[in-house]
C-alpha positions as CSV (number, residue, x, y, z in Angstrom):
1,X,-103.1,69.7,-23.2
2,X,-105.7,72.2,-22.1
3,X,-107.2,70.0,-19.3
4,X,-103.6,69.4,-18.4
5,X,-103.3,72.9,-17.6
6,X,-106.7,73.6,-16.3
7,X,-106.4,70.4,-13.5
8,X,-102.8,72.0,-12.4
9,X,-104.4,75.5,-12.2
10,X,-107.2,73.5,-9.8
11,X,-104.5,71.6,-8.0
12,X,-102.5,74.3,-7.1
13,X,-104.5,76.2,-4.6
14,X,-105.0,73.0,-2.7
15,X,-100.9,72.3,-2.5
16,X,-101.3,75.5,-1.0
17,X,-103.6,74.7,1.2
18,X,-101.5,71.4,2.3
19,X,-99.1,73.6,3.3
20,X,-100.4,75.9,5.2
21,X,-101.6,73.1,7.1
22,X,-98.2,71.6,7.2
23,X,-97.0,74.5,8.4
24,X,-99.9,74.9,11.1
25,X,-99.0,71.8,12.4
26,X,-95.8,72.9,14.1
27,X,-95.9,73.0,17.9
28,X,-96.6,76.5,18.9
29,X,-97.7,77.8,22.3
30,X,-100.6,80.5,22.6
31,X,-99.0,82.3,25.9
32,X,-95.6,82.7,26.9
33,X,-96.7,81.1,31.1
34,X,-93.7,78.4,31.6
35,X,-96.8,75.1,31.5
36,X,-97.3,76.6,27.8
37,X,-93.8,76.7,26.5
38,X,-93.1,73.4,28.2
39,X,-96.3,71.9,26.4
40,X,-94.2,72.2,22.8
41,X,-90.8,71.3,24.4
42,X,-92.1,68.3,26.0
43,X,-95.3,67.3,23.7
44,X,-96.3,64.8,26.2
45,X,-95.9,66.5,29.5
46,X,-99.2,66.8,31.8
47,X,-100.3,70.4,33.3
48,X,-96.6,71.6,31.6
49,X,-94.8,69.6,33.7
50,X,-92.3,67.0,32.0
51,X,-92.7,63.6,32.6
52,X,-89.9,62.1,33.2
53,X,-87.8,61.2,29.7
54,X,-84.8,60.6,28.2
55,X,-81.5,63.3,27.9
56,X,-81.5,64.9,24.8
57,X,-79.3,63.3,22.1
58,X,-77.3,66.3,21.6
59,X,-75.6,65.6,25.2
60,X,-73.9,62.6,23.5
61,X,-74.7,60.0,26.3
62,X,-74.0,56.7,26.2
63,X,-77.3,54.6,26.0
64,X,-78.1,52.9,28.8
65,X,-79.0,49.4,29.7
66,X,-82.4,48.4,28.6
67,X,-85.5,49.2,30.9
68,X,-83.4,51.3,33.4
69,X,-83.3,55.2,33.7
70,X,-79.0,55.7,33.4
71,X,-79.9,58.0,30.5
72,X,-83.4,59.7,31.5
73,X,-83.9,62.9,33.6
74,X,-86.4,64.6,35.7
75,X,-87.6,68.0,33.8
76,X,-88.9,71.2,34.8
77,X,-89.4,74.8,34.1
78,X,-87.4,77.4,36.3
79,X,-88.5,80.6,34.7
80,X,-89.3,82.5,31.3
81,X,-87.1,85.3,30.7
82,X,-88.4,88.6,28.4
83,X,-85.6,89.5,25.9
84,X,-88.2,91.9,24.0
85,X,-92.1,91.2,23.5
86,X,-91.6,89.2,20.5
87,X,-88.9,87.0,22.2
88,X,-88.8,84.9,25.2
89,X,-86.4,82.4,26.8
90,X,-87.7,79.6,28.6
91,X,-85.2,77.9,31.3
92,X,-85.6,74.6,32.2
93,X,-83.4,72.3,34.7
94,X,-83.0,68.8,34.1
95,X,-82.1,66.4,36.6
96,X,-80.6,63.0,36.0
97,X,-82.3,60.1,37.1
98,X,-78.9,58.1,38.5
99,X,-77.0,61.2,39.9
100,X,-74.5,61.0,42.5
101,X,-72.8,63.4,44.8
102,X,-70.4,65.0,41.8
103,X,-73.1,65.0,39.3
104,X,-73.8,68.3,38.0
105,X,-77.9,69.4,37.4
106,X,-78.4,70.8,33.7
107,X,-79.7,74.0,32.6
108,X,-81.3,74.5,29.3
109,X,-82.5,77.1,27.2
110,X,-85.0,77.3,24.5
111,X,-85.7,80.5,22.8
112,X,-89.6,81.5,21.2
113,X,-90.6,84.0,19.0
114,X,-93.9,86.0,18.0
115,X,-95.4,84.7,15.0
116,X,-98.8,86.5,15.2
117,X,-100.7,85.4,18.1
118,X,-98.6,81.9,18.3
119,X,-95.1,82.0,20.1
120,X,-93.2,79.1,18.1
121,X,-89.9,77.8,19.0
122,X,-86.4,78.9,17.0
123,X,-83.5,78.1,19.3
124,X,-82.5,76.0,21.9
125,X,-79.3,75.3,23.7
126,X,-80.0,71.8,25.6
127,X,-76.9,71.9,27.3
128,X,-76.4,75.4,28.1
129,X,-75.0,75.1,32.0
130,X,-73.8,71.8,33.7
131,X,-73.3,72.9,37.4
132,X,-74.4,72.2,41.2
133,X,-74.4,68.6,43.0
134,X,-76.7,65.4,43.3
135,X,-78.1,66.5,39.7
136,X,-79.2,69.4,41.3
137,X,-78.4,72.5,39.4
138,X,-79.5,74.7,42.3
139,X,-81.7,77.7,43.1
140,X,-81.9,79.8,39.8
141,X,-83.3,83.5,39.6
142,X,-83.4,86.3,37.1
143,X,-81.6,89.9,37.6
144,X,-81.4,92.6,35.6
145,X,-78.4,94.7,36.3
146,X,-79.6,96.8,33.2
147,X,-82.0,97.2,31.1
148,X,-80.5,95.4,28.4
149,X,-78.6,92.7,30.6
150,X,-80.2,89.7,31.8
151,X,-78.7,87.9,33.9
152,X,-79.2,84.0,35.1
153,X,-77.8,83.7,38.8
154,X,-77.3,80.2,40.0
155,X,-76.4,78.9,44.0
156,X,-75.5,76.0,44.9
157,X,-73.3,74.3,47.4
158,X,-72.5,71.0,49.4
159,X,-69.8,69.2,51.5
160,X,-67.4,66.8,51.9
161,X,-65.9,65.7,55.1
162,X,-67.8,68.4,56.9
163,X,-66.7,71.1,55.4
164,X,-69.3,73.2,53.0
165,X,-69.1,75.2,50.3
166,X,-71.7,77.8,48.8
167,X,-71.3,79.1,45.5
168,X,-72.8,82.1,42.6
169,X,-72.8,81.6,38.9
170,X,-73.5,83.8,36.4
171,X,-74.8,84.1,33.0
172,X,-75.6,86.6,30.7
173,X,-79.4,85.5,28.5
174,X,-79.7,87.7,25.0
175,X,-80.6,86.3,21.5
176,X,-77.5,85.0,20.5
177,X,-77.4,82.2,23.3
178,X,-76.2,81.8,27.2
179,X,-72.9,83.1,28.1
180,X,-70.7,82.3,31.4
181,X,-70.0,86.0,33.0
182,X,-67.3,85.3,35.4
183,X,-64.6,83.9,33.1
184,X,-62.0,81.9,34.4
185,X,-63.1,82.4,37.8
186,X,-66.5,80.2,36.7
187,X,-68.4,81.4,40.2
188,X,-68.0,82.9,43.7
189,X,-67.6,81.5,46.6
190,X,-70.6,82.7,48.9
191,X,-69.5,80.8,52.5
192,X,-67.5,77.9,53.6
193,X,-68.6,76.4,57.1
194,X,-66.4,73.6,58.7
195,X,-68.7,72.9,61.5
196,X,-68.8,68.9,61.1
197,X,-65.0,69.0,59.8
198,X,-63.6,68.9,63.5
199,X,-65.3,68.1,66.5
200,X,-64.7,71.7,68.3
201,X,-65.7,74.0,65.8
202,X,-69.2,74.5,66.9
203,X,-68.4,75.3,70.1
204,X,-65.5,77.7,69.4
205,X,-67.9,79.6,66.4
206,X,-70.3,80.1,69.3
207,X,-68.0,82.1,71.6
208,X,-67.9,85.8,70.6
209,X,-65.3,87.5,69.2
210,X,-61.7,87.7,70.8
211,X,-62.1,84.8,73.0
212,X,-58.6,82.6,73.5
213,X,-58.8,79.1,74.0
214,X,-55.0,77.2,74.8
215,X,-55.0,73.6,73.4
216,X,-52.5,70.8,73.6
217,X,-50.6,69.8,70.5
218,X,-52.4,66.3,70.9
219,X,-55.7,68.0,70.7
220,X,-55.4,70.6,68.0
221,X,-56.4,68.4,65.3
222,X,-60.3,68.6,66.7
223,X,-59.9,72.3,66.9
224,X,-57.6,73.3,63.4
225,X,-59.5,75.6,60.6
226,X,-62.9,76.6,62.4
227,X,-65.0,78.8,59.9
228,X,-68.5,79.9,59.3
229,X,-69.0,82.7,57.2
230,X,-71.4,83.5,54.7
231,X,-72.8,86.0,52.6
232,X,-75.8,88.4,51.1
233,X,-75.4,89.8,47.6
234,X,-77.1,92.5,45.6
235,X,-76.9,94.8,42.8
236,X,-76.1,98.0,43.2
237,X,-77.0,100.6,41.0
238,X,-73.7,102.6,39.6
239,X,-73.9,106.7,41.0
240,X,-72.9,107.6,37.2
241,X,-75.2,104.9,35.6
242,X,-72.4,104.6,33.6
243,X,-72.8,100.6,32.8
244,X,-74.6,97.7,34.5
245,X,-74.9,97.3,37.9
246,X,-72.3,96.0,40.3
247,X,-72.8,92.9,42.3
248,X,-72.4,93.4,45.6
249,X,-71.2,90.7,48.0
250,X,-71.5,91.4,51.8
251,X,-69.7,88.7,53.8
252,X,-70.0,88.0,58.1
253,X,-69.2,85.1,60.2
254,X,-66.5,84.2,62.6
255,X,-63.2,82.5,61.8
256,X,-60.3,80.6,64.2
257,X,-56.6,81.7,64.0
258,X,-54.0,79.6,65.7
259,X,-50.3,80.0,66.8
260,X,-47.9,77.6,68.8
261,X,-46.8,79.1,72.1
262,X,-44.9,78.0,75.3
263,X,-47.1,76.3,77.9
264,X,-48.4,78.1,80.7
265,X,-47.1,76.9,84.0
266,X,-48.2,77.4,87.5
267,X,-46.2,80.1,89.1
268,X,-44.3,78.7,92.0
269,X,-44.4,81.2,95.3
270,X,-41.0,82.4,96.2
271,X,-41.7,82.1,99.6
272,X,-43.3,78.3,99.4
273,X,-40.4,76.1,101.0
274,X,-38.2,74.2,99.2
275,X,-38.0,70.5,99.3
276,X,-34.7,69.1,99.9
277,X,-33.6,65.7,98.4
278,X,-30.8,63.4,99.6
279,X,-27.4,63.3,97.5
280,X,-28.4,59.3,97.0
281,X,-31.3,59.8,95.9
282,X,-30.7,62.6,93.5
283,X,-28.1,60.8,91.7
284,X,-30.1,57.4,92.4
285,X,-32.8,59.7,90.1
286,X,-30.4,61.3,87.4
287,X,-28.9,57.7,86.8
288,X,-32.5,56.3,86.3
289,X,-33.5,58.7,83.9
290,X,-30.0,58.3,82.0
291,X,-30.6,55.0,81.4
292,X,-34.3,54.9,80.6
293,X,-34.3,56.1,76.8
294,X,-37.6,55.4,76.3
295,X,-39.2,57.9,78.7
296,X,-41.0,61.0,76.6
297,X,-40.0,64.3,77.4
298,X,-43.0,66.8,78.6
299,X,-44.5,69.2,75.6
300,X,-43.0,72.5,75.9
301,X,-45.3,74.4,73.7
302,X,-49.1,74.0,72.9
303,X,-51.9,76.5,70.5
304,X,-53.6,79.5,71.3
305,X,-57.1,79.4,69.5
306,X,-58.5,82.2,68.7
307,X,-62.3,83.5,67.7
308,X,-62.3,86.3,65.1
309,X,-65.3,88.4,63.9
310,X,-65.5,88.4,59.6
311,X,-67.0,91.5,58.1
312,X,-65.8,92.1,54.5
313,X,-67.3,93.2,51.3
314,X,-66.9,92.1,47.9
315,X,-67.3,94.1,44.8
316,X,-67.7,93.2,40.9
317,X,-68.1,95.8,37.7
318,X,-69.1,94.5,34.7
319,X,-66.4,95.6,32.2
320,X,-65.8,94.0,28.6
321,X,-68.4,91.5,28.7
322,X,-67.6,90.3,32.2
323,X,-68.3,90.8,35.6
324,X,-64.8,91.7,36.9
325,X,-63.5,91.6,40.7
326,X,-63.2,95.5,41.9
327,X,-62.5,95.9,45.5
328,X,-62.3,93.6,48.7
329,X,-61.3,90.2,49.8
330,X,-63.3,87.1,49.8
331,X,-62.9,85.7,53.7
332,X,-64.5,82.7,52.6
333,X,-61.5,79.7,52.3
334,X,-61.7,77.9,49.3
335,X,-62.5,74.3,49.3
């Protein structure tokens, strides 16, 4: 009984021991630079960027056919973002192997904490954002409307049929997770641009503001809905620092407006002589085109084009967790 007792007093400073080591053994990175964090995401990427590998099962893909890449992904880091200096947030963007035109990139988040001189991971969202085109999420930055806001803005944009969208997301990054800022309205629209939509649009957005241009009825469907506008944003620190920022959206460009008018004839001069026509022949004429239905009658009316200048400015508060439209239009036509 006694060396009972005496070998478990012995072995239990080594089970100890065992798990220390166990514990040890997590993946932990020693900084918080992006190649670091990435290293214990993605154990066995090279220089902290991923190799190429397979979406993570929480996406709830279907599995792909053997030996192709329908369910794998290019990976990399976008940026690190400081919630406090025992807490960091590392972005990365994924983008799928077989993506098409309406495939949206993917944003994920994975949160770290300070465990000594080890950062070790605690969270991770690996679908936190599904936006932009061709898999690409699109350009992502950090901004910090306040001190204790951080804020993940996403553009992206692309066309169809010549026409162009650009557009801003928003989310909010804290310890709790990543959180869509713009509600219902989901993003922005930053410019539209119908340049390869219609065949005259590039010349008439060259023309400067105020210039007419009269087009035939047959022909306004290669000069219908010119636009090019687009737009710089900021955020713009409140005069009573009474919340976050606003965002600030300044839009310019040029824009087409049509309406349908009579046609412009050549004045006749009242003292040009005036042709006179033999009775037979005149009625020999009104007969004829009495009994030829199919003749078309002449276009009355045609369009009056015209080139407008686009200034306008955009404003949004954040209020109640949101960033909330406060003043202006957005020119920009939705697509």
């Amino acid at each position: 009984m006694f060396r009972l007792q005496l070998s478990r007093l012995f072995l239990l400073p080594v089970l100890m021991v065992l798990a220390a080591c166990a514990k040890q053994a997590e993946p932990f990175a020693t900084s918080t630079e992006p190649a670091a964090l990435m290293r214990v995401v993605f154990p066995d990427s090279k220089e902290g960027a991923a190799e190429r590998a397979e979406m993570p099962s929480e996406l709830g893909e279907e599995p792909g056919n053997a030996g192709d890449d329908s369910t794998k992904a290019d990976f990399s880091a976008e940026l690190v973002v400081r919630l406090s200096p025992d807490q960091v947030v590392l972005i990365v963007s994924g983008v799928p192997v077989a993506a098409g035109h309406p495939t949206h990139g993917l944003l994920m988040a994975y949160w770290f904490e300070r465990h000594e001189k080890n950062w070790l991971l605690s969270k991770k969202e690996p679908q936190a954002v599904f936006t932009g085109f061709y898999g690409q999420a699109g350009d992502v930055k950090l901004i910090e409307p306040a001190d204790d806001l951080k804020v993940l803005a996403v553009e992206n944009g692309s066309c169809w049929q010549g026409m162009c969208g650009h557009w801003l997301h928003l989310f909010r990054v804290d310890g709790q997770g990543m959180t869509d800022l713009l509600g219902k309205e989901e993003a922005i629209q930053l410019g539209t641009d119908a340049d390869g939509a219609t065949t005259s649009c590039e010349g008439l957005m060259k023309r400067g503001a105020g210039t007419r241009v009269r087009v035939s009825t047959d022909e306004y469907s290669e000069a219908y809905g010119c636009v090019g506008v687009s737009a710089k944003w900021y955020v713009r620190v409140r005069k009573d620092k009474s919340g976050p920022g606003d965002i600030v959206i300044e839009f310019s460009g040029k824009q087409t407006s049509a309406e349908l008018v009579p046609i412009e004839r050549p004045a006749v001069s009242a003292s040009a002589p005036v042709a006179e026509s033999a009775p037979q022949a005149t009625n020999a004429a009104e007969n004829a085109h009495e009994n030829d239905s199919s003749e078309v009658e002449a276009p009355t009316e045609e369009y009056l084009v015209t080139v407008h200048n686009i200034r306008e400015t955009l404003v949004y508060r954040y209020r109640n967790g949101q960033y909330e439209h406060l003043s202006g239009k957005n020119p920009a036509p939705e697509l």
